[in-house]
Rosetta silent file (secondary structure, phi, psi, omega in degrees, C-alpha in Angstrom):
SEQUENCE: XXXXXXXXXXXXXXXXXXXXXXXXXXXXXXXXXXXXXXXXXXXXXXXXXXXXXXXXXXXXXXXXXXXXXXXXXXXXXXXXXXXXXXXXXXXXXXXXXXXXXXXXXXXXXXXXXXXXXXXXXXXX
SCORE:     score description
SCORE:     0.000 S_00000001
   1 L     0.000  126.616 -169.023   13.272   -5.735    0.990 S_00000001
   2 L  -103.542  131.220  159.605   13.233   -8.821   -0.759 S_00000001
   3 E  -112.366  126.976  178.517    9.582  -10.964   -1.959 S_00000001
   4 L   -96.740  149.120  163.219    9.036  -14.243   -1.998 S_00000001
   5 L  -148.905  109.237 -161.407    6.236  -15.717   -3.511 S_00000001
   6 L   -90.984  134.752  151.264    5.053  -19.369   -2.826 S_00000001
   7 E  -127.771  161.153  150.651    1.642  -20.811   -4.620 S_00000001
   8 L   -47.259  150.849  159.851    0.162  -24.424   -4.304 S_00000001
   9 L   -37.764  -13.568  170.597   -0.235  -26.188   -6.579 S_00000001
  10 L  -104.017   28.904 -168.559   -3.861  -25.026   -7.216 S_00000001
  11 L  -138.973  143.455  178.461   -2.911  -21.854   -7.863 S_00000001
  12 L   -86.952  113.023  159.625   -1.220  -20.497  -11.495 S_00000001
  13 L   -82.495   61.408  171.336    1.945  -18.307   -9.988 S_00000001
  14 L  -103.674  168.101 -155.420    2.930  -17.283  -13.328 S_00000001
  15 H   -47.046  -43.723 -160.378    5.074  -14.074  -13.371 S_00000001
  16 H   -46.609  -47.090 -176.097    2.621  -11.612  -14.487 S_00000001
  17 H   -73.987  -38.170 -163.602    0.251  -12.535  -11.255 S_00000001
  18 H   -67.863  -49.350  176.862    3.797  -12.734   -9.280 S_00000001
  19 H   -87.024    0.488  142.575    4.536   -9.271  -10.071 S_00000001
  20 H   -97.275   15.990  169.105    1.704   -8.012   -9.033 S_00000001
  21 H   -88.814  -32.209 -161.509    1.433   -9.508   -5.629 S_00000001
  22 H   -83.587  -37.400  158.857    4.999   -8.528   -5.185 S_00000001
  23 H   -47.213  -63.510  152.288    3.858   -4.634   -6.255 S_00000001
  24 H   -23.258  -71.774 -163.860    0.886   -5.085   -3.573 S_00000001
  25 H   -69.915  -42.906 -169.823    3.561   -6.155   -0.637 S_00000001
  26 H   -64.154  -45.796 -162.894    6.047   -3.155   -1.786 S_00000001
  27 L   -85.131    3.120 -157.460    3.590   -0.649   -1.596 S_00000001
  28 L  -118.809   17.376 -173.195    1.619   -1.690    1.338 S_00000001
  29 L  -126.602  -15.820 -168.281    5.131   -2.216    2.796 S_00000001
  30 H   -47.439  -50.662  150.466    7.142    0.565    1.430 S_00000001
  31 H     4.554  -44.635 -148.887    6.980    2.450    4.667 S_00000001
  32 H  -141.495   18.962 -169.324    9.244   -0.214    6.890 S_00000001
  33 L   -88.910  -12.659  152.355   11.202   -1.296    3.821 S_00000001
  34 L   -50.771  -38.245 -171.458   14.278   -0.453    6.292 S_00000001
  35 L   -89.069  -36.731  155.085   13.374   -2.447    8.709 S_00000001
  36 E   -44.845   95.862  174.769   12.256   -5.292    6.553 S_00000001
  37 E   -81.691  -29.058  154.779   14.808   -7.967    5.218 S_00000001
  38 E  -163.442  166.543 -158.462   12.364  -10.109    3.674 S_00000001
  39 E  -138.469  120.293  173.326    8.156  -10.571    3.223 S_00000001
  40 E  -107.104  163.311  177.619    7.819  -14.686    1.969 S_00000001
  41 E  -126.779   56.714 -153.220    4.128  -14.939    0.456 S_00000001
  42 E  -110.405  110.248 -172.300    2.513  -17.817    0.074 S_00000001
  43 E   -93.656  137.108  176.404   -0.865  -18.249   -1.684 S_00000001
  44 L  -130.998 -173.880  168.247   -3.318  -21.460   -1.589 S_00000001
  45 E  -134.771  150.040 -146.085   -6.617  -22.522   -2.256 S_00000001
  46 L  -123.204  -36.989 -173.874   -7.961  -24.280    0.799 S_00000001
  47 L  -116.007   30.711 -169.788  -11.331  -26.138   -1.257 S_00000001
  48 L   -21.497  -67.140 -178.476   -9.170  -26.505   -4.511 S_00000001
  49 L   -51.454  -32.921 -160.990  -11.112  -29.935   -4.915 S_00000001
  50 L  -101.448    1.923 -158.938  -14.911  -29.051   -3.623 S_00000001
  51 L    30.971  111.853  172.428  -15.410  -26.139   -5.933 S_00000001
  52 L   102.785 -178.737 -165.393  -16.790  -23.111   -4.829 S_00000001
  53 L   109.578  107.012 -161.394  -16.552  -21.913   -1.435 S_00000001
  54 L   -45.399  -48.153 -161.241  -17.231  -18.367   -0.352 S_00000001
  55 L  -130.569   58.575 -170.884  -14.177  -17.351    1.057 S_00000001
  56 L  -105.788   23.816  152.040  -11.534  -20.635    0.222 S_00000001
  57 E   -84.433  122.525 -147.119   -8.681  -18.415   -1.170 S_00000001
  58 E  -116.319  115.870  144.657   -5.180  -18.165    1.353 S_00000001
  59 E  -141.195  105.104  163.485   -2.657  -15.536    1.835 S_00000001
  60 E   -76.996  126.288  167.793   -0.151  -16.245    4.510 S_00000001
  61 E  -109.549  153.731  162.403    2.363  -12.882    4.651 S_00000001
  62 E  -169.665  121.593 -175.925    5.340  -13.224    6.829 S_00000001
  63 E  -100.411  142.855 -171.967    7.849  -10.386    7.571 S_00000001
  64 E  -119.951  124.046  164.924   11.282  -10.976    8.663 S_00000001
  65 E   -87.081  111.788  171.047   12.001   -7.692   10.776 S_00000001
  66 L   -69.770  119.847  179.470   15.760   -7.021   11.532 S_00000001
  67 L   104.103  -74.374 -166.356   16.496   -8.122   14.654 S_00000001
  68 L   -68.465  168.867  179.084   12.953   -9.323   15.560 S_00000001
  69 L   -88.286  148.544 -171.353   11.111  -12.540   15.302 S_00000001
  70 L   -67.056  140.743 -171.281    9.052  -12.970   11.849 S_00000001
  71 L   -83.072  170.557  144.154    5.485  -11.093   12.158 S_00000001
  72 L  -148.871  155.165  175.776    2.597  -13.452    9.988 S_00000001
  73 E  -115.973  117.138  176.298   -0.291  -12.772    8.880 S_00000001
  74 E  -118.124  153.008  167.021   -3.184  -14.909    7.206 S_00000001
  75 E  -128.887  124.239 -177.314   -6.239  -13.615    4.983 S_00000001
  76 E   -92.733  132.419  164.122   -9.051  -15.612    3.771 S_00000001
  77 E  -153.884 -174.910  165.345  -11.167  -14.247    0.764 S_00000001
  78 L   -58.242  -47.906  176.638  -13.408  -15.129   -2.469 S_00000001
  79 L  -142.050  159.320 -173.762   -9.924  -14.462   -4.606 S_00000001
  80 L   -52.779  -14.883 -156.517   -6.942  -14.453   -4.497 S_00000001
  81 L  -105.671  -27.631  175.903   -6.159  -10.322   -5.518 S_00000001
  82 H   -96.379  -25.384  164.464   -8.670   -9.767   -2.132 S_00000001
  83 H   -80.005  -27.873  110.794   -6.506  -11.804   -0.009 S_00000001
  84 H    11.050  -71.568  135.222   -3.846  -10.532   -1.074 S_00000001
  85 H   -23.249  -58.818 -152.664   -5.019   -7.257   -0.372 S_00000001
  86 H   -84.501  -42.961 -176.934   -6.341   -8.211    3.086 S_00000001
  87 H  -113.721    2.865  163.913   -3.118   -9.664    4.578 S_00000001
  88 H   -69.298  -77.454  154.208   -1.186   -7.251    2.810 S_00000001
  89 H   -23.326  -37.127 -178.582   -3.100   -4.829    4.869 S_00000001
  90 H   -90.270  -36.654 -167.870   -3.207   -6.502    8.178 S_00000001
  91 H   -69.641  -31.735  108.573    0.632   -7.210    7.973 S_00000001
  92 H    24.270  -84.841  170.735    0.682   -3.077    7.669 S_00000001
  93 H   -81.016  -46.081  136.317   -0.834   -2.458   10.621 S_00000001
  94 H    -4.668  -87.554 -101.325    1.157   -5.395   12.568 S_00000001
  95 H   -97.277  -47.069 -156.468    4.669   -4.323   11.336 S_00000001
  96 H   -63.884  -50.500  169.655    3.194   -0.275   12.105 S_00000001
  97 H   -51.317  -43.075 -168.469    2.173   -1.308   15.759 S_00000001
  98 H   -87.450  -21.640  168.031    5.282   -3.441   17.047 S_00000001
  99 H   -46.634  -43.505  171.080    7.485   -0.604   15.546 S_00000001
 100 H   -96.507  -14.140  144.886    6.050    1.933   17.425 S_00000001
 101 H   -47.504  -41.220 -173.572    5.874   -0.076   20.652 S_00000001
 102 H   -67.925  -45.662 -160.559    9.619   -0.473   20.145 S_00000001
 103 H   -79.947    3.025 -168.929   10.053    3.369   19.615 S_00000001
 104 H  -122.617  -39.689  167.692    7.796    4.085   22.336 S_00000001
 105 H   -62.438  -27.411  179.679    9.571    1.425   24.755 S_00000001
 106 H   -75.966  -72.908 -157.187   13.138    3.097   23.798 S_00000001
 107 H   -43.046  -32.422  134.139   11.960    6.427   24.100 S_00000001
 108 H     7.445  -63.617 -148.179   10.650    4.983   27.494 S_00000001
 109 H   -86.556  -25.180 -172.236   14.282    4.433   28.448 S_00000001
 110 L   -88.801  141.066 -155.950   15.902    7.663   28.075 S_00000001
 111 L   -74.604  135.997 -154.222   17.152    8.905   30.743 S_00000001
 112 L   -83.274  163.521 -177.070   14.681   12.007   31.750 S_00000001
 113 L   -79.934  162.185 -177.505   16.190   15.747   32.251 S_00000001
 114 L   -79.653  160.214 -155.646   16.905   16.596   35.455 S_00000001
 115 L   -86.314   20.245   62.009   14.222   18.573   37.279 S_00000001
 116 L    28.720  -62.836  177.172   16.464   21.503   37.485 S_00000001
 117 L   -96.591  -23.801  164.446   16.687   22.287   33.900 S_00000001
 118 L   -69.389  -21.018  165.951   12.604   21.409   33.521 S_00000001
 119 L  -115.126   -1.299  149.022   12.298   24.491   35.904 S_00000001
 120 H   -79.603  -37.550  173.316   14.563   26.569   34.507 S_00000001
 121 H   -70.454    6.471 -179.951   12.792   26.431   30.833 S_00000001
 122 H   -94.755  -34.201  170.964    9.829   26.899   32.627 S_00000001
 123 H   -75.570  -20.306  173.932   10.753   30.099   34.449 S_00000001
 124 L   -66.927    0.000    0.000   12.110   31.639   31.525 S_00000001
């Protein structure tokens, strides 16, 4: 699983912060990292300019699923390390839900045993 990580210009992306957002997404991703071809990242500040502003820090997540259309996610927070957190989190539960809708939609699909052999294990 490959991470990308995009900031605005009002945001310092230097490595140090890069590798830990990229630590964040593995672990809160590690789970799916099969299914996952890439997670882009891309952090802003939304009131760069007004100063201040309870909750004007941005993290858009977006997962590229093989085979599927990319999930996204956005999180708003005070900083950047709680948004981060936040859509890190949501993208988590996202990725964990349409996975198991697919597995639940296959599993759907298979063809059922014939009622024959459901009453023979039953009589035995």
């Amino acid at each position: 699983m490959q991470v990308q990580i995009n900031t605005d210009h009002n945001i310092d992306g230097h490595e140090e912060h890069a590798a830990q957002v990229r630590s964040v997404v593995e672990s809160a991703l590690e789970r799916f990292s099969d299914h996952i071809t890439r997670v882009e990242v891309q952090l802003s500040d939304e009131n760069s300019n007004k100063k201040g502003g309870d909750e004007d820090m941005r993290c858009v997540m977006e997962a590229r699923l093989e085979g599927r259309q990319p999930i996204a996610v956005t999180q708003h927070a005070a900083t950047i390390d709680q948004a981060v957190d936040g859509a890190a989190d949501k993208l988590h539960r996202m990725i964990e839900s349409t996975l198991g809708r697919l597995r639940d939609h296959r599993e759907s699909q298979t063809d059922p045993l014939p009622l024959d052999t459901i009453n023979d294990s039953q009589n035995s």
